[in-house]
C-alpha positions as CSV (number, residue, x, y, z in Angstrom):
1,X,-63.8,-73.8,15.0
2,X,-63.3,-75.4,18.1
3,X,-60.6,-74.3,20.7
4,X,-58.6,-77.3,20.5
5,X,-59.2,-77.0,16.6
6,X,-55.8,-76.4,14.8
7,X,-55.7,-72.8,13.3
8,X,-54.3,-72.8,9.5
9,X,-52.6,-69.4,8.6
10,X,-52.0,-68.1,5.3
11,X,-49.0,-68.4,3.8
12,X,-48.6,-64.8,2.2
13,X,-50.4,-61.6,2.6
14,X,-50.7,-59.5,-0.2
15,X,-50.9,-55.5,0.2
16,X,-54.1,-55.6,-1.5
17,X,-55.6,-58.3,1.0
18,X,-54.0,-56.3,4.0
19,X,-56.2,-53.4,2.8
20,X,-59.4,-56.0,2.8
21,X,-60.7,-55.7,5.4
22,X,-62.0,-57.8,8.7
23,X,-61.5,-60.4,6.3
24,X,-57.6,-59.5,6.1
25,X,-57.6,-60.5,9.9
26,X,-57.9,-64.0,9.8
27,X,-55.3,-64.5,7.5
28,X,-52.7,-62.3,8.3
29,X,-50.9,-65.2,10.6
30,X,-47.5,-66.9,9.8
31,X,-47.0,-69.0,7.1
32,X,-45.6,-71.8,8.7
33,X,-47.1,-71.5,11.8
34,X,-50.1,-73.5,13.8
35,X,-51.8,-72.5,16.8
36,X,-50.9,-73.2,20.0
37,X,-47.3,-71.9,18.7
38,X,-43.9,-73.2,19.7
39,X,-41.3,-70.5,19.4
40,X,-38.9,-68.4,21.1
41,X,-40.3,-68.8,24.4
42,X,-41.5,-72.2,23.8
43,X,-45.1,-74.2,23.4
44,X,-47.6,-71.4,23.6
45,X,-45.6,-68.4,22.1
46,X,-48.0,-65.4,20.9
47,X,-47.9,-64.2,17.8
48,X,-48.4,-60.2,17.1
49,X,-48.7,-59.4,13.8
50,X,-48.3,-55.9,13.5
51,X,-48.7,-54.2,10.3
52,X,-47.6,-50.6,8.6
53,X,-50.5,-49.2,6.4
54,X,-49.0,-46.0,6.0
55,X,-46.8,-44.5,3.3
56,X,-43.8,-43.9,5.2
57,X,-41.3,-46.3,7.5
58,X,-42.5,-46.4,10.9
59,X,-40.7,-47.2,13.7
60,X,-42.3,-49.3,16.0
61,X,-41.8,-49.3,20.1
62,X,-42.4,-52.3,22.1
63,X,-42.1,-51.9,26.1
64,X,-42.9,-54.2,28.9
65,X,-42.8,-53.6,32.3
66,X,-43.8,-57.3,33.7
67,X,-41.7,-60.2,35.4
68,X,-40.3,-61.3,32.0
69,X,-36.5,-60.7,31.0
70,X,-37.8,-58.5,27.5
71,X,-36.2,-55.7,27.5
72,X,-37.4,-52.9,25.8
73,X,-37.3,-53.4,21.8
74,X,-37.8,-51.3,18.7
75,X,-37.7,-51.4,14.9
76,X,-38.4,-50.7,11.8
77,X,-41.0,-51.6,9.3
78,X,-41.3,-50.1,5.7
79,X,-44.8,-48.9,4.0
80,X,-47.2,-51.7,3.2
81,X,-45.3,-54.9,5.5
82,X,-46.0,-55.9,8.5
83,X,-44.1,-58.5,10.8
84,X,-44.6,-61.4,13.6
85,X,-43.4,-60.5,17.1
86,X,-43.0,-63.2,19.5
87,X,-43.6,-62.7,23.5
88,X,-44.2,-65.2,25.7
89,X,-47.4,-66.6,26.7
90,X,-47.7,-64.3,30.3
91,X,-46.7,-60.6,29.0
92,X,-47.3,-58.6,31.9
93,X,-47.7,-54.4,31.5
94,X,-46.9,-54.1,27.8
95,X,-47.0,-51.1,25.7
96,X,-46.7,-50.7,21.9
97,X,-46.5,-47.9,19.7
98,X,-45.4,-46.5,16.5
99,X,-44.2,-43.0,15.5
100,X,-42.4,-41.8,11.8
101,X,-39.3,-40.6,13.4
102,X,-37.5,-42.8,16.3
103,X,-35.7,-39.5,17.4
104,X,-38.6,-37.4,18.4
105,X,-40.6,-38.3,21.4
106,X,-43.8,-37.2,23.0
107,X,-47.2,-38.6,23.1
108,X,-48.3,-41.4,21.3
109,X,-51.7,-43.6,20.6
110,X,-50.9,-46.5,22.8
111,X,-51.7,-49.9,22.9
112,X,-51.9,-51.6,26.5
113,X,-51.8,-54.9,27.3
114,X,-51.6,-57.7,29.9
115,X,-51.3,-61.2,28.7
116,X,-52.2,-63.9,30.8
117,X,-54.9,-66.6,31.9
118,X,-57.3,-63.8,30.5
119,X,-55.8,-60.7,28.9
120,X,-56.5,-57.4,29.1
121,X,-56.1,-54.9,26.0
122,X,-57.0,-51.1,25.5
123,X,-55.8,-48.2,23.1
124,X,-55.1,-45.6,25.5
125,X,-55.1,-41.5,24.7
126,X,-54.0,-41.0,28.4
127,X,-51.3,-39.3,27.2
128,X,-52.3,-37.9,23.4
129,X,-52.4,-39.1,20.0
130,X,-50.4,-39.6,17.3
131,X,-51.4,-42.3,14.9
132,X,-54.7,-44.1,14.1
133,X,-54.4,-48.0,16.0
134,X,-56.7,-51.2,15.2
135,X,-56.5,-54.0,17.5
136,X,-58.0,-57.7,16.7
137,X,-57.7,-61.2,18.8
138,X,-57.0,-63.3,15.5
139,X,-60.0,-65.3,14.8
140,X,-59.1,-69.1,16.1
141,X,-56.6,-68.4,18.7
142,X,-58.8,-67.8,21.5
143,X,-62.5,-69.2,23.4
144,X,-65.1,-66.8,23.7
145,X,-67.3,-67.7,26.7
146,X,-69.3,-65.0,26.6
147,X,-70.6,-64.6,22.7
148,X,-72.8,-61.5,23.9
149,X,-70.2,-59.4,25.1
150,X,-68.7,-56.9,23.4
151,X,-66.0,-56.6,25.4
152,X,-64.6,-60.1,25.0
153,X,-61.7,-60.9,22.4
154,X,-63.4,-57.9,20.4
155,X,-61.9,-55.2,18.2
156,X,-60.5,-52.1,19.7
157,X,-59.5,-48.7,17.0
158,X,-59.3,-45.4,17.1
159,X,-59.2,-44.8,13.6
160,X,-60.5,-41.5,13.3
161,X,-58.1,-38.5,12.6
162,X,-57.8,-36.6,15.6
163,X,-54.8,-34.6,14.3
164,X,-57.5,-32.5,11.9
165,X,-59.9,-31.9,15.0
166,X,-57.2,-31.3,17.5
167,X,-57.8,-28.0,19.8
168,X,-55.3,-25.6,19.2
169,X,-54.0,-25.5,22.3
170,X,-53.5,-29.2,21.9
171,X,-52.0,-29.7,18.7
172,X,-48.0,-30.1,18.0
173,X,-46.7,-29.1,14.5
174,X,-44.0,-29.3,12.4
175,X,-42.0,-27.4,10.5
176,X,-44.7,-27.1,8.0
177,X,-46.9,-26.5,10.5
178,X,-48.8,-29.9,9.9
179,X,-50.2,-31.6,13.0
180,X,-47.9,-34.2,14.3
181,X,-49.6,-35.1,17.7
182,X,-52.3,-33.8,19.6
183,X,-52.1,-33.7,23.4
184,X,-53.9,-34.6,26.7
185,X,-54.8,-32.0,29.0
186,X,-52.1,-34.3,31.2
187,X,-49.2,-34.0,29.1
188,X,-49.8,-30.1,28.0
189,X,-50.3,-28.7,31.0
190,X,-49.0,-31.4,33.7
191,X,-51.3,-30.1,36.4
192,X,-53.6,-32.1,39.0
193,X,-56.4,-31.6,37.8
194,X,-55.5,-33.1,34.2
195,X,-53.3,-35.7,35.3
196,X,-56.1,-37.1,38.5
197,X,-53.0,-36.8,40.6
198,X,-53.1,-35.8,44.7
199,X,-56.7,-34.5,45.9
200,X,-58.0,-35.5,42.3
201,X,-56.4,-39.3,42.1
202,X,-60.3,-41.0,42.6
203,X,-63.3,-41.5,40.3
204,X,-65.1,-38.8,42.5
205,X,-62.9,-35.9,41.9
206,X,-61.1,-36.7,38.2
207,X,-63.8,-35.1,36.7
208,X,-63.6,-33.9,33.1
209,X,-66.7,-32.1,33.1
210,X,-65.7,-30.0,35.6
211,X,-62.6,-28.2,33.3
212,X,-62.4,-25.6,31.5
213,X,-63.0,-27.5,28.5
214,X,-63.7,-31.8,28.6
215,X,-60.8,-32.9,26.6
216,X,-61.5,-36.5,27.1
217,X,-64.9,-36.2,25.6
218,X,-63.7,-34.7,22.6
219,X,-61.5,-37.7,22.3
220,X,-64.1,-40.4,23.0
221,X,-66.2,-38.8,20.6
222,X,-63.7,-39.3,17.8
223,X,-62.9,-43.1,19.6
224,X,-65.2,-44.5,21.5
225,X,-63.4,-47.2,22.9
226,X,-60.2,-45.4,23.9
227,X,-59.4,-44.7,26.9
228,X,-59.1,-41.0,26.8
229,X,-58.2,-40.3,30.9
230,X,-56.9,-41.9,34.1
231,X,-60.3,-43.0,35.2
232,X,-61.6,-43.9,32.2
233,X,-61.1,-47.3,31.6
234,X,-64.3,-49.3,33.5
235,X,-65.7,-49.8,30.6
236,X,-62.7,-49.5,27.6
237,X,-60.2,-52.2,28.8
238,X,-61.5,-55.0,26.7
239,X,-60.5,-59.1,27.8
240,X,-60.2,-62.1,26.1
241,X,-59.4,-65.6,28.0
242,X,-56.9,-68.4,27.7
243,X,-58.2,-72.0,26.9
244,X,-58.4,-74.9,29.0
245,X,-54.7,-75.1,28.3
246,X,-53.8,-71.4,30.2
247,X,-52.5,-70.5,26.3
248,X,-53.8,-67.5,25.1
249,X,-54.1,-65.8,22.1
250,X,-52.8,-63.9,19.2
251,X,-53.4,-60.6,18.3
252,X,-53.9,-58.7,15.1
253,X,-52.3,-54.9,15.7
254,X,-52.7,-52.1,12.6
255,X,-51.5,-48.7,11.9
256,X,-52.8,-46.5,9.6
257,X,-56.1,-48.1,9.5
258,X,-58.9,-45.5,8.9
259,X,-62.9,-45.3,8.8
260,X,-63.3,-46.3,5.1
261,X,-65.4,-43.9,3.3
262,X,-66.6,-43.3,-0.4
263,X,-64.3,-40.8,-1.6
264,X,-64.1,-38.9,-4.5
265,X,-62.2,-39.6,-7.7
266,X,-62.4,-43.7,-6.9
267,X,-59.9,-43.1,-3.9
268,X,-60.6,-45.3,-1.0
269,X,-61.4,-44.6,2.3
270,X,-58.1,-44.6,3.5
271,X,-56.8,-41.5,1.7
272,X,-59.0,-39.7,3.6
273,X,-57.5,-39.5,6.9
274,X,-55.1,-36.5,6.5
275,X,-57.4,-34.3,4.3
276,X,-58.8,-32.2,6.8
277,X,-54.9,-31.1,7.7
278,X,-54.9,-29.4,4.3
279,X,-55.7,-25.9,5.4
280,X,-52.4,-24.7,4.0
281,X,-51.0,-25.3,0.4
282,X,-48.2,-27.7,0.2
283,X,-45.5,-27.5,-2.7
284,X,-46.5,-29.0,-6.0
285,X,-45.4,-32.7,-7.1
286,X,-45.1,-33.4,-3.1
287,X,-47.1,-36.4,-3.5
288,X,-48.8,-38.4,-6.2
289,X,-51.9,-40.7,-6.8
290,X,-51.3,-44.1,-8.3
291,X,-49.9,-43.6,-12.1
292,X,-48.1,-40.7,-10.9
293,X,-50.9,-39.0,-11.6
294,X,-52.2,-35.8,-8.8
295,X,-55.7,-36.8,-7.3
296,X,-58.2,-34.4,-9.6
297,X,-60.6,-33.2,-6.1
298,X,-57.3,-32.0,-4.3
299,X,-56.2,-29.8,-7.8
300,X,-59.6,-28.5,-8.3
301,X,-59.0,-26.5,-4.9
302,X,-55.6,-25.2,-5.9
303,X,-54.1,-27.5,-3.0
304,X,-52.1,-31.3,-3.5
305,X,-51.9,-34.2,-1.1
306,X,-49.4,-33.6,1.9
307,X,-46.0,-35.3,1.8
308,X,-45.9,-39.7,1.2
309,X,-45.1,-39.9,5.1
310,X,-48.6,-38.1,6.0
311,X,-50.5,-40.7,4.2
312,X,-51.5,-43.8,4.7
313,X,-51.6,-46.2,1.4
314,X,-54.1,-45.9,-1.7
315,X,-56.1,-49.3,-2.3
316,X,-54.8,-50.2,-5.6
């Protein structure tokens, strides 16, 4: 499709086909809607899509800090549905985010974004993590010029489950004592060193490697394309330019999306994400599979799924 070639959206999005896939991408677009948008901030309004695939509301945070009259916004979306959310076509120093309750703050998988004549876009762990993030330009919105770059209009996750492999010393719990966020260095122990503030605010003297333990390694281990520290972004901020027209494009934004992975007992990938928490028995008939029925591999060890808000949603 060419640039000035006129995107057609889908006009509904099933749960199964949000749970597709790449392919899901592409069509998870308004119904009614063409590309370049018109829209609340008129001809060239972008489209977010963002998207719950977890089993529990989640509140989502959007921030921005540019020249723009949006003031900082927030809502809810239910398991399974996902919404549009219009900004205007320059977004300058945005930030979104999701967490299960609105009340409780703390760290949070970010997404960071500038959106101009060429965006900028990265999935930050500067400050810790909380939630698995996918990221995706939507296919026909935007002009690749460089089709060898990986960096360009490309997808950006983390969508590994760094609550399992947390250090200790990281990791916040509730009152179950279930992981609920896991920490930077930065925000657990707010010194210098962690945070690349004063003597260590350059390249040449934020050093992970030199700490008692490299935190951000462990991170960009689990995601690759994070950024996981203050000088970490060279080579993580990914870009994707406007068209001859300065309008940009839309972007594609999912929680809950995990590595898929065969799995036993026909579950998909997805239920996989919070099974490594299970090191501690939760009540009986907390959670069940499809049919009502309890996933056979998780009674076979004496041990059921954790509660509906831990997981993200079973492919049907």
């Amino acid at each position: 499709m060419t640039f000035s070639a006129v995107h057609a959206f889908a006009s509904a999005l099933s749960l199964a086909a949000m749970l597709a896939g790449a392919g899901s991408v592409a069509a998870a677009a308004a119904a009614d809607a063409t590309w370049p948008h018109d829209g609340k901030y008129g001809h060239g309004t972008r489209h977010l899509r963002i998207r719950n695939q977890l089993a529990r509301d989640l509140w989502v945070e959007v921030q921005s800090g540019g020249s723009q009259e949006l003031k900082s916004d927030g809502f809810t979306l239910k398991p399974g549905k996902d919404t549009l959310y219009e900004v205007p076509n320059v977004w300058r120093a945005s930030r979104i985010w999701g967490r299960f309750d609105r009340a409780v703050y703390g760290p949070a998988t970010l997404l960071e974004c500038s959106l101009g004549k060429r965006d900028w876009y990265d999935i930050s762990l500067v400050d810790g993590y909380n939630l698995p993030v996918t990221v995706t330009p939507v296919p026909g919105t935007f002009a690749k010029s460089d089709s060898t770059d990986p960096f360009q209009c490309g997808t950006i996750s983390c969508r590994e489950d760094l609550l399992s492999s947390c250090p200790e010393e990281l990791r916040k719990t509730d009152a179950l004592g279930l992981p609920t966020q896991c920490l930077s260095a930065c925000s657990k122990w707010n010194q210098d060193e962690y945070c690349c503030r004063g003597a260590f605010n350059a390249d040449s003297t934020c050093t992970p490697d030199t700490w008692v333990r490299d935190y951000p390694k462990l991170f960009k281990a689990a995601c690759p394309t994070a950024v996981t520290y203050a000088f970490d972004d060279s080579s993580d901020t990914f870009i994707c330019p406007s068209g001859p027209d300065g309008i940009g494009p839309d972007y594609d934004i999912g929680f809950g999306e995990v590595r898929t992975a065969p799995h036993p007992d026909g579950l998909s990938g997805e239920a996989r994400m919070f099974e490594p928490l299970l090191s501690r028995e939760i009540p009986p008939g907390t959670w069940r599979g499809p049919n009502g029925r309890r996933p056979g591999p998780y009674d076979t060890r004496g041990r059921t799924l954790l509660p509906a808000f831990a997981l993200p949603i079973l492919r049907q």
